[in-house]
NUDRENGU-802684 format. One line per 3 residues: for each residue x, y, z of N, C-alpha, C. Coordinates in steps of 0.001 Angstrom, whole numbers, always signed. Layout:
<atoms>
X:Y:Z:X:Y:Z:X:Y:Z | ...
</atoms>
This chain:
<atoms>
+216753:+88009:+190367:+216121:+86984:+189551:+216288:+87285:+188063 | +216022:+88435:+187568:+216467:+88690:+186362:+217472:+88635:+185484 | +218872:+89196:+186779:+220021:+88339:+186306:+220298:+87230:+186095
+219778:+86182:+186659:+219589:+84811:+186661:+219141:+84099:+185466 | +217754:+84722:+185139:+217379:+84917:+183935:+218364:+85252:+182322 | +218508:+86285:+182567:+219252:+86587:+181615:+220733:+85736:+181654
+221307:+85516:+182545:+222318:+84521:+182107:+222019:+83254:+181774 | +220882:+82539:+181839:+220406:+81590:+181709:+220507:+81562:+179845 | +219521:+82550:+179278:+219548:+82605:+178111:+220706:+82973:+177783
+221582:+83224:+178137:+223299:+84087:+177310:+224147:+82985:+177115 | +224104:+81827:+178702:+224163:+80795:+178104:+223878:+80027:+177286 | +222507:+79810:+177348:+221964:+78908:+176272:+222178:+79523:+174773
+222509:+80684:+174482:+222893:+81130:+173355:+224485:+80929:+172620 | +224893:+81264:+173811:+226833:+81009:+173666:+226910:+79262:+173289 | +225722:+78354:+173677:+226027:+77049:+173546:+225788:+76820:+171825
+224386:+77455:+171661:+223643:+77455:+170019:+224924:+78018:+168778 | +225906:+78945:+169753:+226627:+79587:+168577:+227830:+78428:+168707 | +228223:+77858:+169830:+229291:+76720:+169360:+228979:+75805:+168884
+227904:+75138:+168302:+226663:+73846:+167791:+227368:+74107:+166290 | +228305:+73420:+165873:+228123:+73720:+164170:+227385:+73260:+163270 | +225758:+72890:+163741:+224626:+72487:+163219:+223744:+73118:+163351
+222561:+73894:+162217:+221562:+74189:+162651:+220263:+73212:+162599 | +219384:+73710:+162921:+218177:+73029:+163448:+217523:+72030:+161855 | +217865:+72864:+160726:+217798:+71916:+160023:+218458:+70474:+159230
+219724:+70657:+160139:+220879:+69505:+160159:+220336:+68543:+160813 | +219317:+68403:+162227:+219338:+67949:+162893:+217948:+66843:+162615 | +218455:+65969:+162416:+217469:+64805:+162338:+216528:+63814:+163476
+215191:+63768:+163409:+214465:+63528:+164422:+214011:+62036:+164331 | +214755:+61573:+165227:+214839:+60162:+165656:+213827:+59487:+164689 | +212678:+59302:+165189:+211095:+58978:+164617:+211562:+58578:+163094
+212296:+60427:+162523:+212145:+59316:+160926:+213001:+58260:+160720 | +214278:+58973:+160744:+215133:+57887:+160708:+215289:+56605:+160872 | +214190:+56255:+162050:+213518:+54596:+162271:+212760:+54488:+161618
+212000:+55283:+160876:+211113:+54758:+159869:+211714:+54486:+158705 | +212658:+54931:+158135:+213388:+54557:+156928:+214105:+53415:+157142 | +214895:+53272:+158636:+215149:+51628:+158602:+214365:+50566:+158329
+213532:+51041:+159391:+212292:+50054:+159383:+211670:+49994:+158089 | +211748:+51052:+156932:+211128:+50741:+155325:+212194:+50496:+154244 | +213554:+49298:+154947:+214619:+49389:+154372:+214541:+50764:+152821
+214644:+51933:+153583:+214661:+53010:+152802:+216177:+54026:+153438 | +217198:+52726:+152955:+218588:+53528:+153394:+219202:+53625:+152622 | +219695:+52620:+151377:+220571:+52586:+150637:+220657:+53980:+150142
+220486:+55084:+150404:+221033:+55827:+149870:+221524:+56852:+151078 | +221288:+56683:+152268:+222291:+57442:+153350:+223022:+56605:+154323 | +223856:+56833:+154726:+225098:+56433:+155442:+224638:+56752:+156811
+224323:+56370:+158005:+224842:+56114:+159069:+225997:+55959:+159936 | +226822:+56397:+160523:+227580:+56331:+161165:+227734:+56599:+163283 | +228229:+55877:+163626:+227907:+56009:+165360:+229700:+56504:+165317
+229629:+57827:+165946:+230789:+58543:+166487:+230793:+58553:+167996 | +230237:+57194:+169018:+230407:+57359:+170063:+230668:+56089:+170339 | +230664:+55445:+171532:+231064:+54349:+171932:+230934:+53147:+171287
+229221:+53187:+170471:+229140:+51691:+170318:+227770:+52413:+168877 | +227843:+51431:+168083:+227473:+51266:+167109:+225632:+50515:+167417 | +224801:+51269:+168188:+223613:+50335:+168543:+222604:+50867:+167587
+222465:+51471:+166603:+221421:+51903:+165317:+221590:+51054:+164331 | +220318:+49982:+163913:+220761:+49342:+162286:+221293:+49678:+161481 | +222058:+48894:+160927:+222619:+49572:+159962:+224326:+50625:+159987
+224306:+50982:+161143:+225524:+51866:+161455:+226600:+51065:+161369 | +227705:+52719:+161140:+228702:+52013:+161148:+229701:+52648:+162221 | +230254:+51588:+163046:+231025:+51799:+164566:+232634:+52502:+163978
+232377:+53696:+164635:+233930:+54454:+164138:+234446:+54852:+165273 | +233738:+54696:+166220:+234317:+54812:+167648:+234412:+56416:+168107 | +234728:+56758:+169311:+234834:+58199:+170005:+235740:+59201:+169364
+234720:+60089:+168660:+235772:+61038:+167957:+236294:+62274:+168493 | +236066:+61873:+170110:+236995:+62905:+170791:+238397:+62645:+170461 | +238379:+61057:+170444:+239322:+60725:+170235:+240476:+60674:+168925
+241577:+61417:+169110:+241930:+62121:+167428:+241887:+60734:+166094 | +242459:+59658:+166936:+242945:+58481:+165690:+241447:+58014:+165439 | +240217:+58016:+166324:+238357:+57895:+165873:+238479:+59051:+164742
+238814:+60123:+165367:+238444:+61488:+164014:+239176:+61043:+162320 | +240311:+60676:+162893:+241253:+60804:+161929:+240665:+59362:+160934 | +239948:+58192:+161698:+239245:+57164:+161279:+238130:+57728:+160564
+237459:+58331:+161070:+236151:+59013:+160171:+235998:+59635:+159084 | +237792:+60377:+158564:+238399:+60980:+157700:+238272:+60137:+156733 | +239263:+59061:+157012:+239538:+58323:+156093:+238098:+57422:+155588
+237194:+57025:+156350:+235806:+55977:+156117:+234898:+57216:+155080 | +234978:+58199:+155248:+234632:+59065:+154139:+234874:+59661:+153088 | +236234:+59557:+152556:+237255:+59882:+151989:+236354:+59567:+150407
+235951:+58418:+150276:+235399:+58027:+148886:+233510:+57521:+148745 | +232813:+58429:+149964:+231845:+59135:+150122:+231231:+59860:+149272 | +230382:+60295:+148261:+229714:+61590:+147811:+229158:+62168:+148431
+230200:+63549:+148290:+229227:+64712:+149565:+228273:+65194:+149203 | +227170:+64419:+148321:+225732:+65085:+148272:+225127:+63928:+149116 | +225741:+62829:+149385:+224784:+61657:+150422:+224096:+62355:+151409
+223303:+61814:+151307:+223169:+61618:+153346:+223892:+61454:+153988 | +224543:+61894:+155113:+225454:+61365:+156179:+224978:+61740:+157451 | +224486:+60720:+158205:+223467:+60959:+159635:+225023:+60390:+160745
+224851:+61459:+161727:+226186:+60773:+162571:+224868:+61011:+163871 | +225901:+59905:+164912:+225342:+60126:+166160:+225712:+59710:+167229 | +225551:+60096:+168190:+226621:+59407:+169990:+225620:+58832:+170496
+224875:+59610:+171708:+224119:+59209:+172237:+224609:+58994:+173780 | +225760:+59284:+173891:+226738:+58472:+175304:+225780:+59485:+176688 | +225929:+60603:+176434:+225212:+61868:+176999:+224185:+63161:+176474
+223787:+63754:+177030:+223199:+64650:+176603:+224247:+65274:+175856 | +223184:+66592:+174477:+223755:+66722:+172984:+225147:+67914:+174200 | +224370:+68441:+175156:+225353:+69540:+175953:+226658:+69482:+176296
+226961:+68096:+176374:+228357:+67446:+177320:+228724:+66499:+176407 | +227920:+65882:+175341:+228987:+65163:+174459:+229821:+65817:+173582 | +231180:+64881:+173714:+232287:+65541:+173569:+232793:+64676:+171973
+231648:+64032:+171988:+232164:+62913:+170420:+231111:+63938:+169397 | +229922:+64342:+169453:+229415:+64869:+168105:+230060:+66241:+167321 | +230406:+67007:+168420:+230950:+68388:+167455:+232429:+68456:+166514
+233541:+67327:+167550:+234474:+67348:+166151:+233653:+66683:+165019 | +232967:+65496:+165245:+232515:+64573:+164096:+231831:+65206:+163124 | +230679:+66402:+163378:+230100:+67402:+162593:+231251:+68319:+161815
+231827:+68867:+162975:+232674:+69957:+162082:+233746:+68903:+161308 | +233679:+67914:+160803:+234714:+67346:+160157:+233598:+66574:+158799 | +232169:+66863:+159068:+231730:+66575:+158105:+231667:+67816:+157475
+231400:+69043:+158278:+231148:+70310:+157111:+232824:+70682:+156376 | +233915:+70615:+157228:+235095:+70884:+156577:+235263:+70152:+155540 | +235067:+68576:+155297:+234955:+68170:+154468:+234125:+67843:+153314
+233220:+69287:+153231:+232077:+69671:+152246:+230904:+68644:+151883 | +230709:+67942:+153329:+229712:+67143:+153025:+228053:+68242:+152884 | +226865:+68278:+152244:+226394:+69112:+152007:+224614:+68715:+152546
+224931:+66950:+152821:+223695:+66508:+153683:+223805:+66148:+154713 | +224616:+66467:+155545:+225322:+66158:+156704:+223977:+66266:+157522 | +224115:+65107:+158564:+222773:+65180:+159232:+223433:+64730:+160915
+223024:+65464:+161699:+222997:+65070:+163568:+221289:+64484:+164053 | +221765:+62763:+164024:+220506:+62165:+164765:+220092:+63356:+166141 | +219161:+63496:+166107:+218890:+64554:+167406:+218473:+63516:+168522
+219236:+63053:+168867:+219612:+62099:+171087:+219833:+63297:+171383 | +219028:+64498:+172063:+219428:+65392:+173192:+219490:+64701:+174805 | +218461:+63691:+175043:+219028:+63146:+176270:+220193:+62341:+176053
+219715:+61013:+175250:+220981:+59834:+175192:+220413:+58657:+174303 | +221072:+57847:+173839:+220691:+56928:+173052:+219575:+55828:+173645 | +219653:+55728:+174800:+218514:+54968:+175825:+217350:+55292:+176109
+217467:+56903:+176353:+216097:+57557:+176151:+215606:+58064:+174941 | +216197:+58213:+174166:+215900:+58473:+172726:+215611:+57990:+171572 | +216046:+56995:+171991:+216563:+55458:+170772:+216091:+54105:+171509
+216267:+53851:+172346:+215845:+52258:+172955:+214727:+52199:+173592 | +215199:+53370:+174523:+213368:+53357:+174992:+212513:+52781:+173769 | +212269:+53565:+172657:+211084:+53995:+172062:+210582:+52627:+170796
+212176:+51426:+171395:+211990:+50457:+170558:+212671:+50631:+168802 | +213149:+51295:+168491:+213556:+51777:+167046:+214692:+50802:+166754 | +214926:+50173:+165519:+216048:+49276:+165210:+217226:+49457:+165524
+217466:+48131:+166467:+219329:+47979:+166573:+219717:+47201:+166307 | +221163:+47062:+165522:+222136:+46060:+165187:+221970:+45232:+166587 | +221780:+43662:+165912:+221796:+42713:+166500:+223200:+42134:+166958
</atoms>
């Protein structure tokens, strides 16, 4: 049982060290709908790096597993100030198995963005985001 244990956490650690976000990157749903909801955005950027663009306000750049999505996200930021806000987010799956947020992060820190923010969907955009009623593009 102990072994069990302990690989449990070695995993969950080996996952925290491939995350190129820490805990204070990570943005908690709640506010973020509150700033929509207090049209209090114009000054951060939104972006959906997963299938579909369902957060007000976002902007649909599509799956950045996918290289020509990445290589899209490059360019939609290109004339950006990297002191903005920049909130990205999927939502397709849990934060464990999506395969669209970590290039999209590590392509905001390579490209010295310095408020780079990960909406925190650890389940999914349905349980995280719709459930709870929070604004979506109509």
């Amino acid at each position: 049982m102990t072994c069990l244990v302990c690989s449990f956490f070695s995993q969950m650690s080996a996952q925290q060290k491939q995350d190129p976000w820490n805990e204070n990157q990570l943005m908690d749903p709640a506010l973020l709908a509150s700033k929509i909801t207090a049209n209090k955005t114009k000054d951060i950027v939104i972006i959906s790096v997963g299938p579909e663009a369902i957060i007000k306000g976002s902007v649909d750049i599509g799956s950045t597993r996918e290289p020509e999505n990445l290589e899209k996200l490059r360019n939609y930021l290109k004339n950006i100030p990297k002191g903005k806000e920049v909130i990205i987010y999927c939502g397709c799956c849990p934060f464990v198995k999506c395969p669209n947020i970590r290039p999209a992060f590590n392509l905001l820190m390579e490209m010295g963005f310095k408020n780079a923010k990960l909406l925190n969907l650890p389940k999914n955009i349905k349980a995280d985001w719709l459930d709870k009623d929070y604004p979506t593009n109509d």
